[in-house]
C-alpha positions as CSV (number, residue, x, y, z in Angstrom):
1,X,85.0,134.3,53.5
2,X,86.1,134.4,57.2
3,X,83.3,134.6,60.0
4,X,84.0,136.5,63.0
5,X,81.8,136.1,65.8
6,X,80.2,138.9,67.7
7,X,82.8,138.1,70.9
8,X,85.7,138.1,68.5
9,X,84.4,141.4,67.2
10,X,84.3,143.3,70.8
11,X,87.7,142.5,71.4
12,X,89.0,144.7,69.1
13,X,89.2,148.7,69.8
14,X,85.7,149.7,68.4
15,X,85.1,146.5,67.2
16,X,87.6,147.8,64.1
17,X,89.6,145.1,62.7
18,X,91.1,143.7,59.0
19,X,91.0,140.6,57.4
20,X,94.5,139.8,56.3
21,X,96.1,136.5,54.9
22,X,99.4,136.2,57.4
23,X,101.9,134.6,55.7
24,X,103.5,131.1,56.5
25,X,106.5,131.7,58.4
26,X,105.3,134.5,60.5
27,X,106.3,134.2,64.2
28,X,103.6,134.9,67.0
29,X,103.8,135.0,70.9
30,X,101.5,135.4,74.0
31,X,102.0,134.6,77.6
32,X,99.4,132.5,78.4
33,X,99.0,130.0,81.3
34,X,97.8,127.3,78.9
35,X,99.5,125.1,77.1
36,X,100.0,125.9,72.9
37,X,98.0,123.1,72.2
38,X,94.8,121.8,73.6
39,X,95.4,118.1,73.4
40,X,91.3,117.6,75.2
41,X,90.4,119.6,71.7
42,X,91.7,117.5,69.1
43,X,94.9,119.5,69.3
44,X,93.4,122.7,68.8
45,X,95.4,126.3,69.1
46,X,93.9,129.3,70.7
47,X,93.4,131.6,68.1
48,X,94.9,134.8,70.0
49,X,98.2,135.9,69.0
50,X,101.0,138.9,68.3
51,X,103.6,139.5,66.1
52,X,107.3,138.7,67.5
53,X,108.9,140.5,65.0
54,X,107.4,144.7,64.4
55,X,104.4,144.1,62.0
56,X,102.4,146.8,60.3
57,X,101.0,149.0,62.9
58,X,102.9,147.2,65.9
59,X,106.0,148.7,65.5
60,X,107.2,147.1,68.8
61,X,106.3,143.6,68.8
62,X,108.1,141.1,71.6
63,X,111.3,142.2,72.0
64,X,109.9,145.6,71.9
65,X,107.3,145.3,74.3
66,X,109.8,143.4,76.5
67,X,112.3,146.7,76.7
68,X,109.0,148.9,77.1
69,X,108.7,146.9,80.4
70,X,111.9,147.5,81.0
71,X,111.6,151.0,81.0
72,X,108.8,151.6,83.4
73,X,110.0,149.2,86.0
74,X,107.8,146.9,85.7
75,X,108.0,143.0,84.6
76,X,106.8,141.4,81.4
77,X,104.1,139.8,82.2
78,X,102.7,143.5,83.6
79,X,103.4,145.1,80.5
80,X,101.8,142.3,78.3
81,X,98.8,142.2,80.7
82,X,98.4,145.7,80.6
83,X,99.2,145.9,76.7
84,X,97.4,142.9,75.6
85,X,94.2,144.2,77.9
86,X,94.2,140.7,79.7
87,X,91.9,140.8,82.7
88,X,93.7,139.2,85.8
89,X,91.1,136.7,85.9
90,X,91.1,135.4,82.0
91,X,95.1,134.1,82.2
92,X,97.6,134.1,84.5
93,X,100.1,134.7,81.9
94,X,102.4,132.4,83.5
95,X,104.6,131.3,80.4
96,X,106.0,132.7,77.1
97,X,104.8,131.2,74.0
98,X,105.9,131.2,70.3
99,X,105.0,129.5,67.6
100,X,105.8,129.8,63.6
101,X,102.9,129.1,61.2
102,X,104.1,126.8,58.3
103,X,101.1,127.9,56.2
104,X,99.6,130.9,55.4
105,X,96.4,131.8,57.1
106,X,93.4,133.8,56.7
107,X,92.6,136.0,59.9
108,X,92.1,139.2,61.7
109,X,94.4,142.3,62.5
110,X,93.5,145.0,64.6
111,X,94.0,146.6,68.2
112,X,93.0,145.7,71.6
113,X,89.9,146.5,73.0
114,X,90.4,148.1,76.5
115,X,89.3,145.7,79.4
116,X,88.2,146.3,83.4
117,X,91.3,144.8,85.2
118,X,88.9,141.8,86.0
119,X,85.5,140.7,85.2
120,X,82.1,142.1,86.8
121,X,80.7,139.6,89.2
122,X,77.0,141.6,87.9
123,X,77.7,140.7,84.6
124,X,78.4,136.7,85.5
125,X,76.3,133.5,85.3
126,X,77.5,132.9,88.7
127,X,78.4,136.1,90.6
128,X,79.8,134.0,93.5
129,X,81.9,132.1,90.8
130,X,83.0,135.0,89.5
131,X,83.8,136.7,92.9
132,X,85.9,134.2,94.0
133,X,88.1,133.8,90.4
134,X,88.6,137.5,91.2
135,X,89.8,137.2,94.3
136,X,92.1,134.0,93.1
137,X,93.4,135.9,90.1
138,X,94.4,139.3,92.3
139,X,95.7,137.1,95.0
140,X,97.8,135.3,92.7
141,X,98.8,138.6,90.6
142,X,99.8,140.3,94.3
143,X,101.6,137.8,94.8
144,X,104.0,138.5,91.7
145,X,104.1,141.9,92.9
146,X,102.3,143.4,90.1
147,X,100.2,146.2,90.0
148,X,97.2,146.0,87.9
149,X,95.2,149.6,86.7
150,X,91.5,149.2,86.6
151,X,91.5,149.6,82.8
152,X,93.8,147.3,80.5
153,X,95.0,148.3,77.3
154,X,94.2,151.8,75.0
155,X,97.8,151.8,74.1
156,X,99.5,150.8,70.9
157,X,99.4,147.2,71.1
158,X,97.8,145.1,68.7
159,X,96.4,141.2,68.1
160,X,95.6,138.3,65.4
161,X,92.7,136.4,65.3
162,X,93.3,133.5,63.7
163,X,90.9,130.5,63.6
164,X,91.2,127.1,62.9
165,X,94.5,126.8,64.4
166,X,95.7,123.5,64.8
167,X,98.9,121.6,65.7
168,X,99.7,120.6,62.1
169,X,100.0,124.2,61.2
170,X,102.7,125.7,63.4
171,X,106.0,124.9,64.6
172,X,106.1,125.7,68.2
173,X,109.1,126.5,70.4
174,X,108.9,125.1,73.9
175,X,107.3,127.3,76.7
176,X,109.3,129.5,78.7
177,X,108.1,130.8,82.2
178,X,107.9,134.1,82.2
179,X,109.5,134.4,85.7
180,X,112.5,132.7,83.7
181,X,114.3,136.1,83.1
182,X,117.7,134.1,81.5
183,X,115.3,132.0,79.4
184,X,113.3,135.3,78.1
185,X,116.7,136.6,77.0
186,X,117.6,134.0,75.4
187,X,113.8,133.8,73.4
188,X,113.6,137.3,72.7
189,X,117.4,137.3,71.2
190,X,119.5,139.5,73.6
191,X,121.5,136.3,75.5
């Protein structure tokens, strides 16, 4: 029996979620500005995911959310930061990741939770931490041009939790920058 923590829970529209077994094979992406694997954690993988391909509920998945971006003007990353409910200071979202599992694996299904744009300083250990990771993270997201509503997510746009993610379980494709428009094309299959 899979246990989801309480923070796992919350990140999931009203804490409403399924476990599902996702079959091996299945393609996943995020943008993330870490690497796929965590080589400091014994070559752990974050557990945070979406379907490439439509899946269930997501009847977009990458490509899909990719031409969504495309009509409303607005790049990728945006769209996937807004979709995905990623506040500005969590990720940078800097690079285009997808990986293939090459085993089944027992996880969770379900949409995002909506998210502030960032995190409260209030809410922080460290409020002066926090303030300035805020300021970094809108700096760096202004600098990208992108605008970022004060609440992320609500839409159509579901996640996987899957734990226990390691190396030995997925065959990765290299990173792609997600400034790398040519190299997007090419991942998402219309190059």
């Amino acid at each position: 029996m899979l246990t989801v923590p309480d923070y796992v829970k919350k990140a999931f529209k009203d804490e409403q979620y399924e476990v599902i077994n996702i079959p091996a094979g299945t393609s996943l992406y995020k943008l993330s500005q870490y690497p796929i694997v965590n080589e400091k954690r014994a070559g752990s993988v974050s557990p945070w995911w979406s379907p490439v391909n439509p899946y269930r509920e997501d009847k977009l998945g990458a490509l899909g959310r990719y031409r969504e971006a495309e009509l409303n003007g607005i790049s990728f990353e945006a769209m996937v930061r807004f979709a995905s409910a990623v506040r500005g200071d969590w990720n940078g979202l800097d690079n285009y990741q997808e990986i293939s599992l090459t085993a089944d694996a027992e996880g969770i299904w379900g949409q995002f939770q909506p998210q502030p744009s960032f995190s409260s300083p209030a809410e922080a250990e460290n409020k002066v931490k926090q303030m300035v990771a805020n300021i970094e993270a809108k700096a760096k997201i202004d600098q990208k041009g992108h605008y970022v509503p004060e609440i992320l997510g609500g839409i159509e746009a579901y996640q996987f939790w899957i734990p226990n993610l390691s190396k030995s379980k997925l065959k990765s494709s290299s990173s792609i920058p997600t400034n790398d428009q040519k190299g997007l094309a090419v991942a998402l299959g219309l190059a």
